[in-house]
KOLTI-386614 format. One line per 4 residues: number of its first residue (from 1); their letters; for each residue z, x, y of C-alpha. Coordinates in nm, 3 decimals. Layout:
NUM = a = Z/X/Y | ...
This chain:
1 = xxxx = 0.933/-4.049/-7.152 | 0.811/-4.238/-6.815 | 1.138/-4.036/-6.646 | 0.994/-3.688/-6.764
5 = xxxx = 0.649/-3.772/-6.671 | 0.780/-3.865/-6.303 | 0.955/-3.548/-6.309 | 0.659/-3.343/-6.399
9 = xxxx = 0.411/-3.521/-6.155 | 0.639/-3.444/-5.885 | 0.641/-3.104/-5.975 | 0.318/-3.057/-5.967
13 = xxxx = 0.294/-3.170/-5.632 | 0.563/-2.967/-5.536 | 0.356/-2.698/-5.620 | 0.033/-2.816/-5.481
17 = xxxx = 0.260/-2.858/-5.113 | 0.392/-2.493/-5.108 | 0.055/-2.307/-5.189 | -0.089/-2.536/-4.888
21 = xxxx = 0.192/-2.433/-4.649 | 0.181/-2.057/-4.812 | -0.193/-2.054/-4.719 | -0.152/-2.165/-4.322
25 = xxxx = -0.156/-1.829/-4.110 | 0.192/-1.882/-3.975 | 0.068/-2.206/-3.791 | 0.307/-2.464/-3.673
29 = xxxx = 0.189/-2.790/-3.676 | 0.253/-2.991/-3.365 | 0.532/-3.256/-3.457 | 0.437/-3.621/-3.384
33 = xxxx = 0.057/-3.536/-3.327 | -0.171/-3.823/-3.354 | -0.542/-3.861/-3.382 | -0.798/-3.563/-3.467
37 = xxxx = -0.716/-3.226/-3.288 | -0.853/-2.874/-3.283 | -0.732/-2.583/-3.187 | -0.839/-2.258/-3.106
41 = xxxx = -0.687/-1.892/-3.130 | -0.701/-1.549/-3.202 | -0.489/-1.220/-3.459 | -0.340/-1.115/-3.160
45 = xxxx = 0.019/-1.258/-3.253 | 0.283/-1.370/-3.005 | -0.022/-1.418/-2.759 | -0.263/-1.538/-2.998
49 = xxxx = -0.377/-1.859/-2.731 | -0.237/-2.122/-2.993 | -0.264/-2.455/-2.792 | -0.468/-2.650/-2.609
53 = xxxx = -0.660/-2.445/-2.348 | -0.456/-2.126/-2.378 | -0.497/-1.768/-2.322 | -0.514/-1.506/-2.598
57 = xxxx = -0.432/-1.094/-2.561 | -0.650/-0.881/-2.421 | -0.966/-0.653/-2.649 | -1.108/-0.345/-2.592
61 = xxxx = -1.446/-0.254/-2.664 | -1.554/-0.220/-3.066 | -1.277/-0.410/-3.129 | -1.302/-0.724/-3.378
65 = xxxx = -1.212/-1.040/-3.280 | -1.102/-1.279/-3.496 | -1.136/-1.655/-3.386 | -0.935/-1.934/-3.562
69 = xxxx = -1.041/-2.277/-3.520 | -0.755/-2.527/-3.696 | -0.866/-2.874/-3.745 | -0.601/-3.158/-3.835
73 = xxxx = -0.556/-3.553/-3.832 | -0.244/-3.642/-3.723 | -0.077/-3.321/-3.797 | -0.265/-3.300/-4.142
77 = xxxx = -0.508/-3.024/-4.214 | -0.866/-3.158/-4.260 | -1.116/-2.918/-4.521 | -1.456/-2.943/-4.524
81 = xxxx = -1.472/-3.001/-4.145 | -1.799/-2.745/-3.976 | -1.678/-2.611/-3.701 | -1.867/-2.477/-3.424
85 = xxxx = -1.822/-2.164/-3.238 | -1.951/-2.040/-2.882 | -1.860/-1.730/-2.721 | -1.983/-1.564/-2.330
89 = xxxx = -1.916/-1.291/-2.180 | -1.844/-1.239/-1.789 | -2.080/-1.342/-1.554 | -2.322/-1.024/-1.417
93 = xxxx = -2.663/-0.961/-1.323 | -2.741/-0.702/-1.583 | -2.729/-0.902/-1.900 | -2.505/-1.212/-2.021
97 = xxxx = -2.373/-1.190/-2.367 | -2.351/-1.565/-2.600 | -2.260/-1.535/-2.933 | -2.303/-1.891/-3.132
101 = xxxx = -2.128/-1.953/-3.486 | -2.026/-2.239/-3.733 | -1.839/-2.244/-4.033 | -1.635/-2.462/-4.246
105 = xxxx = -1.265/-2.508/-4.237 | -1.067/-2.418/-4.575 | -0.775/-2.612/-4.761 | -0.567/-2.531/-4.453
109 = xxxx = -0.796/-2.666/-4.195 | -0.889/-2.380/-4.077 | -1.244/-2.262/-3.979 | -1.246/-1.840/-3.914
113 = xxxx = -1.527/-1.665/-3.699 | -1.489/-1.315/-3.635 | -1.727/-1.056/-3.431 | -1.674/-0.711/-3.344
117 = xxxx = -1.697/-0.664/-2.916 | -2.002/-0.443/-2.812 | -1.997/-0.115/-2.616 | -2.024/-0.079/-2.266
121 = xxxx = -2.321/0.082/-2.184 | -2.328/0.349/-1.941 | -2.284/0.189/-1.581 | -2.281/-0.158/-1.727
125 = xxxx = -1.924/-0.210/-1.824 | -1.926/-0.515/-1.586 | -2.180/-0.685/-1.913 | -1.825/-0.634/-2.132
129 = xxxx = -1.515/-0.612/-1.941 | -1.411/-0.877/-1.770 | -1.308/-1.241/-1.879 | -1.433/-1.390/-2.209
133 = xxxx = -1.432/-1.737/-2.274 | -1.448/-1.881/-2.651 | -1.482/-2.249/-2.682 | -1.460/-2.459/-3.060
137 = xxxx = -1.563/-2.805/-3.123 | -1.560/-3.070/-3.452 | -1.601/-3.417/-3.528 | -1.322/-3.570/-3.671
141 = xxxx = -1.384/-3.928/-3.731 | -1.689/-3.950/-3.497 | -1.481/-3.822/-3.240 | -1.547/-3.445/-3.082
145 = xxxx = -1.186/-3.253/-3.101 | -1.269/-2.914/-2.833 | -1.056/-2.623/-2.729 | -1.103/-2.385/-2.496
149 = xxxx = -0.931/-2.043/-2.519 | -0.986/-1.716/-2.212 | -0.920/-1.354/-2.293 | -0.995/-1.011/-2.107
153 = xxxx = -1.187/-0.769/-2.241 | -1.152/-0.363/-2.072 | -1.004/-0.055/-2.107 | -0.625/-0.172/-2.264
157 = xxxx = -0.493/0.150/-2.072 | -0.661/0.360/-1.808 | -0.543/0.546/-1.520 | -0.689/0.393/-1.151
161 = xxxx = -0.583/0.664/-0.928 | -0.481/1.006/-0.947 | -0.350/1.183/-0.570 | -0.172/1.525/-0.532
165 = xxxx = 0.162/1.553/-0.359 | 0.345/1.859/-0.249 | 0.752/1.909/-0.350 | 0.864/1.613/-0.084
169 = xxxx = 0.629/1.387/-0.238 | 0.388/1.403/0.056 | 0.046/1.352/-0.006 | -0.150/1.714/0.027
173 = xxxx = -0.486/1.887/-0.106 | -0.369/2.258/-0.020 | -0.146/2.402/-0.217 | -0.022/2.784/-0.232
177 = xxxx = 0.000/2.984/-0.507 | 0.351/2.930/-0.702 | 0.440/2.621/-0.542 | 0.511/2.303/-0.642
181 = xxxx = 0.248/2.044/-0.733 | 0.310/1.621/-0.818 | 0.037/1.444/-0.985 | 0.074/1.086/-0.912
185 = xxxx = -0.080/0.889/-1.141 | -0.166/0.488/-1.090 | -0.165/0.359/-1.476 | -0.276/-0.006/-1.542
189 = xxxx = -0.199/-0.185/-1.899 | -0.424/-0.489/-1.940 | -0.251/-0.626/-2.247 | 0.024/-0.908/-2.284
193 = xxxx = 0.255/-0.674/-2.441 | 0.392/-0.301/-2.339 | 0.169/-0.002/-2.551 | 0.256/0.341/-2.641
197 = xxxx = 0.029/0.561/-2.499 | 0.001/1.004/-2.450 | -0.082/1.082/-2.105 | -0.240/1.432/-2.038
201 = xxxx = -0.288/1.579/-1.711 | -0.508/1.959/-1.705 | -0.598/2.161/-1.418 | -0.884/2.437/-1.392
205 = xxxx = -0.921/2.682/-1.066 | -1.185/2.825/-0.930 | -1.308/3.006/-1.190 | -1.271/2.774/-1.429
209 = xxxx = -0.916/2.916/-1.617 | -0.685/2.700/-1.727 | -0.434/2.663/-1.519 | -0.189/2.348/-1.530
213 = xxxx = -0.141/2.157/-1.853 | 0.095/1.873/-1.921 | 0.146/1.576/-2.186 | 0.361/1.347/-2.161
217 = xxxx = 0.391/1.170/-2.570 | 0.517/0.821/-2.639 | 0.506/0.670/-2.239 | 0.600/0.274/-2.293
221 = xxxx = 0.365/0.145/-2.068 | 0.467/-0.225/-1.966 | 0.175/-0.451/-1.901 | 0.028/-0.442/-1.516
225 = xxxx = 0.007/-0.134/-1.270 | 0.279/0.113/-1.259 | 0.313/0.467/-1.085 | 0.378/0.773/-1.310
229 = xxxx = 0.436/1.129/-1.111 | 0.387/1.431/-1.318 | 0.515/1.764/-1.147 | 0.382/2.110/-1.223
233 = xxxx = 0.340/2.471/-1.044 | 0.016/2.666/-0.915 | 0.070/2.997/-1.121 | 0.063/3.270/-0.891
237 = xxxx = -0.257/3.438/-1.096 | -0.462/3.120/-1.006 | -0.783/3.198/-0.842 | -0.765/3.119/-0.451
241 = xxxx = -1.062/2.799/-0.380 | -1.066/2.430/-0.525 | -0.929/2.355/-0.881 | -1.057/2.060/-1.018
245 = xxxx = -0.786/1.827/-1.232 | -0.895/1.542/-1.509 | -0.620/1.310/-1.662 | -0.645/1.070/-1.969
249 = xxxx = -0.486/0.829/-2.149 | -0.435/0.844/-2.547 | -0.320/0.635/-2.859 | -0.114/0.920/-2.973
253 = xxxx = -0.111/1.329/-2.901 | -0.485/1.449/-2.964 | -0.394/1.701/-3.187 | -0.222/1.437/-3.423
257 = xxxx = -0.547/1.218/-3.427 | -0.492/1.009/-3.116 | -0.772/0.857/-2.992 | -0.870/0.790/-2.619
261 = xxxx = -0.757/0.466/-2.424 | -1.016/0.531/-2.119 | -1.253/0.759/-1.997 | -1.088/1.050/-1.779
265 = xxxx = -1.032/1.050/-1.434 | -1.049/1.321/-1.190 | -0.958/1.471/-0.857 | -0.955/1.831/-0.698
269 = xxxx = -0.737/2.019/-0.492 | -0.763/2.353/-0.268 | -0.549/2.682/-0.382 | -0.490/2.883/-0.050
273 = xxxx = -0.342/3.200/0.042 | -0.002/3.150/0.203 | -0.064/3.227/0.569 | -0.163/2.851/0.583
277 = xxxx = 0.192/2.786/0.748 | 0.183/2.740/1.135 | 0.382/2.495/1.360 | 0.334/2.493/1.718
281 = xxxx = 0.453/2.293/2.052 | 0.073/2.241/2.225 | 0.189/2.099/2.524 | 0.444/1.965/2.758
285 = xxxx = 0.416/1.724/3.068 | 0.634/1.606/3.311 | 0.557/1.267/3.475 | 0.653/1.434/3.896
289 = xxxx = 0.697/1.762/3.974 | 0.915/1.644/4.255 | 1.209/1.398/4.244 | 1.588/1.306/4.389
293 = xxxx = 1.868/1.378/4.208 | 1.951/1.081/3.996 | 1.610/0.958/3.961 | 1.487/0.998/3.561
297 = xxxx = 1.169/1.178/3.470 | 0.931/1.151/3.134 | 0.892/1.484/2.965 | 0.559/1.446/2.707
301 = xxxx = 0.578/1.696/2.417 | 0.328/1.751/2.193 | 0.374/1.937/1.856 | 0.136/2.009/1.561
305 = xxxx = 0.111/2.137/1.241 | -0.202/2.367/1.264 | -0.186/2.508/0.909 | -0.272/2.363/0.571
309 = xxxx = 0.096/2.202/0.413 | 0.330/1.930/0.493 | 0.587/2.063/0.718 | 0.966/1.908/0.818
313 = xxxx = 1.076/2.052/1.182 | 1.333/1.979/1.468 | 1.209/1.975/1.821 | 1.449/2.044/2.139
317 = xxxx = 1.376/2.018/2.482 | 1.569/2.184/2.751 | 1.545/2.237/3.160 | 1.587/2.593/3.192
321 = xxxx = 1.808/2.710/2.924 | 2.006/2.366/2.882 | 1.940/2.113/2.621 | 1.780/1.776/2.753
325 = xxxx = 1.713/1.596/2.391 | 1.731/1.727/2.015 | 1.477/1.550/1.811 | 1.581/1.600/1.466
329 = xxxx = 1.306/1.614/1.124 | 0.987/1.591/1.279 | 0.752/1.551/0.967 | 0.348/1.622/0.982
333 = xxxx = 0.095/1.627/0.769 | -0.156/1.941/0.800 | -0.407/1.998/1.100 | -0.183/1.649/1.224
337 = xxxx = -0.042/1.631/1.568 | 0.221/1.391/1.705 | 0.298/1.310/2.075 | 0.658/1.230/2.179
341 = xxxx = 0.822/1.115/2.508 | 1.185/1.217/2.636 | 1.326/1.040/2.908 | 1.572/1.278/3.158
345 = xxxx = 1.805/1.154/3.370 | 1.871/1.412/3.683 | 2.236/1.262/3.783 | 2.458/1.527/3.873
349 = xxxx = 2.202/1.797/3.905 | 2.250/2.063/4.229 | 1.918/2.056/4.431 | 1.687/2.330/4.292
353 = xxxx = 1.409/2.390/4.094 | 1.429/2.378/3.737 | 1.217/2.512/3.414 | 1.064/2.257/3.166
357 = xxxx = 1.043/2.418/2.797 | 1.006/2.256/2.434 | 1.090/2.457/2.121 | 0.998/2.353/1.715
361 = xxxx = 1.217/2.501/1.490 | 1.037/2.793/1.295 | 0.944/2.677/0.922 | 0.947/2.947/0.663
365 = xxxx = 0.642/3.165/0.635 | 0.513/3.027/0.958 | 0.235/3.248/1.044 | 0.242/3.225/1.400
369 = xxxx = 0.612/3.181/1.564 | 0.497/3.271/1.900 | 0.363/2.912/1.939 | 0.676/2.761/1.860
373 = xxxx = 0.766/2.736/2.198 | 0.580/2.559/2.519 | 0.719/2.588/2.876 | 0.535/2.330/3.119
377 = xxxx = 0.642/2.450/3.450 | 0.861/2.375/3.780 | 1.043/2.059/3.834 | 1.189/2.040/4.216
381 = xxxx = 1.529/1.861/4.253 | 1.575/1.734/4.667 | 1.882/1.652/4.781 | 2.042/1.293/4.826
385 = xxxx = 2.005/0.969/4.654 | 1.676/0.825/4.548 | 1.590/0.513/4.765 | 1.663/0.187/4.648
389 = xxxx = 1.297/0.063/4.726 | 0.943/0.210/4.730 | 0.882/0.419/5.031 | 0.587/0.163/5.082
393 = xxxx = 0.833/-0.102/5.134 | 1.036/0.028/5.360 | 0.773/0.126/5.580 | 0.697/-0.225/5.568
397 = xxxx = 1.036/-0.371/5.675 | 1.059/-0.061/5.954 | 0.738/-0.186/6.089 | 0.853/-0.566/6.056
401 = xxxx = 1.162/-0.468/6.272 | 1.006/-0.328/6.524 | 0.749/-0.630/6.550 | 1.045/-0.884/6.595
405 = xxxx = 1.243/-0.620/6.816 | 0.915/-0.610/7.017 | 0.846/-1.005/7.034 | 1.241/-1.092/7.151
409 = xxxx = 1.215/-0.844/7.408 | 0.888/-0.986/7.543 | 1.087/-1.328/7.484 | 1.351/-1.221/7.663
413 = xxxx = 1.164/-1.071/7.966 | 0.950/-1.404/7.947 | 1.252/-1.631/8.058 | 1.415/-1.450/8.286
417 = xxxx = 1.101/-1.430/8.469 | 1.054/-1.800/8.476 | 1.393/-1.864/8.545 | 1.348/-1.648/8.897
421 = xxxx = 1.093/-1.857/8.941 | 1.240/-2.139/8.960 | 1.554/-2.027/9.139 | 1.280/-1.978/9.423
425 = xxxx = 1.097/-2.314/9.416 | 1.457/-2.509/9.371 | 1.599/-2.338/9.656 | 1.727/-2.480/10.005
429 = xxxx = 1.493/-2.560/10.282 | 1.543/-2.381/10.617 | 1.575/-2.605/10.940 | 1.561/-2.523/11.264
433 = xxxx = 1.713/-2.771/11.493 | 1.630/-2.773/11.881 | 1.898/-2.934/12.069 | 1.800/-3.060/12.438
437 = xxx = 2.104/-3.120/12.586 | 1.902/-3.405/12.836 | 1.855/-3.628/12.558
């Protein structure tokens, strides 16, 4: 009898031990904990903030969040423990948003709070997005157990940026009719974990007809910023002036009862008529009109794109009808200009004068071909090699040489004048000697 009753006591407690662990929310106790603790977290499973001081997924507006608060001695859940709850929203100077809460943990220690996240009012989203900070305290044995848990609050997927791009992904506003067009798209995710989202992209012209529409269903969107290019064509019915474009971001295709991620973004760009195309050479310069053969010379050449697309073009320069340089894939954005300088070196040019000229290769369509080409003007070869030194300096040294040529002659006529001189004063005396033959 005292055998069965053991067996049915430990039964029962059997029992009593799995409904508690069935109960906990998936919770793993820390092993070897010791003393009162509390922790704080959030639904938003794997990144729920479980831990001390931990961050938890991100929310988006309307949203409920659910704040758990477990409270356990030495590893133990403790009931019956009030726990209290404080929530604030991000700093601004609109209006700061506190919510304060208690309530009492259950037979698995835990204490639940939940609140459902306000709207943004218009121009005020800086009073909801932004960080949130929840914070939970008990007393466990006259001790205060606290946790602290962060998490952002925003738009989970919106699209920052939106720029137009022409066929070599060059960014461009004026596009012709039946061309290409690339929507580039910056798309931020502000959640822990990648989201499926619908990304729409619609274009209107003038006139307001629909002219461009694209989806793009089930786009994995990894969390942080990522670029997404969309490409499309200007139909060649689309009214000529600006078209104005709007892209958004959905849970799932519209029609199918996806709602939106973010407000819409927009940009515009220009349709145009297609006589937009002109490349031209505006100007060459030479750095002397006049030089020796074998001395080098800087030729400046100046091209631009004077009409309203990206254009890709080679540039050659040549002395009359002979090529100097070839410089290859010249690329410019419209009503952009670009100066370049080509060094020529005269060596083994014949004396003579010689034509300047720079030519850009004629891009189709290009309205105006007759300014491809620039010539500058006359360049004078001379004859003979190119000094070794500035003129300047060897003026100098002529006019040193004749100084010192001019001082030793005056040095030299200097001492043979004194040495005459003193031939003179050295020289023997004359005598004359009276003889008187009496004496």
């Amino acid at each position: 009898m005292k055998v069965k009753a053991l067996l049915l006591k430990l039964a029962i407690v059997s029992s009593v031990m799995i409904t508690f662990l069935t109960i906990i929310p998936h919770y793993a106790f820390p092993i070897g904990a010791v003393g009162g603790n509390l922790d704080l977290f959030t639904q938003k499973t794997p990144f729920d903030g479980k831990g001390p001081n931990q961050s938890s997924d991100a929310f988006e507006q309307q949203e409920l969040v659910v704040l758990y608060a477990l409270v356990t001695f030495s590893g133990d859940p403790i009931a019956d423990k009030v726990v209290a709850f404080q929530v604030s929203g991000p700093t601004n100077t609109i209006e700061n948003i506190t919510v304060t809460a208690a309530a009492v943990t259950n037979g698995s220690g835990i204490a639940v709070f939940s609140f459902r996240m306000p709207t943004a009012p218009i121009n005020g989203e800086q009073m909801v997005f932004g960080v949130w900070n929840a914070t939970a305290t008990v007393d466990i044995d006259q001790t205060v157990a606290k946790d602290n848990l962060t998490f952002e609050v925003g738009w989970i997927i919106r699209i920052k940026s939106i720029a137009t791009l022409d066929e070599q992904l060059t960014p461009q506003t004026d596009f012709i009719r039946g061309s290409k067009i690339v929507f580039d798209l910056t798309l931020e995710n502000i959640a822990l974990t990648p989201k499926n989202a619908t990304i729409t992209i619609d274009a209107q012209d003038f006139e307001r007809h629909p002219i461009i529409h694209a989806e793009l269903d089930n786009q994995n969107i990894q969390p942080g910023e990522h670029h997404l290019q969309v490409s499309s064509q200007i139909p060649i019915d689309a009214k000529i002036g600006q078209a104005n474009v709007s892209a958004g971001t959905y849970k799932g295709s519209p029609t199918s009862g996806g709602t939106s991620y973010s407000p819409p973004i927009y940009t515009t760009f220009n349709v145009v008529i297609a006589k937009g195309i002109d490349v031209a050479i505006t100007d060459v310069e030479v750095s002397a009109s006049q030089l020796h053969a074998g001395e080098s010379v800087a030729i400046l050449v100046k091209a631009a794109n004077l009409g309203n697309f990206s254009e890709t073009f080679d540039i050659t320069v040549y002395y009359d009808s002979n090529l100097i340089q070839l410089i290859p894939a010249i690329s410019l954005s419209a009503h952009l200009s670009k100066a370049i300088t080509v060094i020529w070196n005269t060596a083994n040019l014949n004396p003579g004068i010689y034509t300047i000229s720079a030519n850009a290769t004629i891009v189709e369509g290009d309205m105006n071909p007759a300014n491809n080409k620039f010539t500058d003007g006359n360049i004078i070869i001379i004859p003979g090699q190119a000094p070794l030194v500035p003129y300047w300096v060897l003026l100098i040294l002529l006019l040193m040489g004749v100084g010192i040529l001019s001082g030793l002659a005056s040095l030299i006529l200097l001492v043979y004048y004194s040495r005459r001189r003193k031939r003179r004063t050295r020289g023997s005396p004359r005598y004359v000697t009276i003889v008187h033959p009496h004496i």
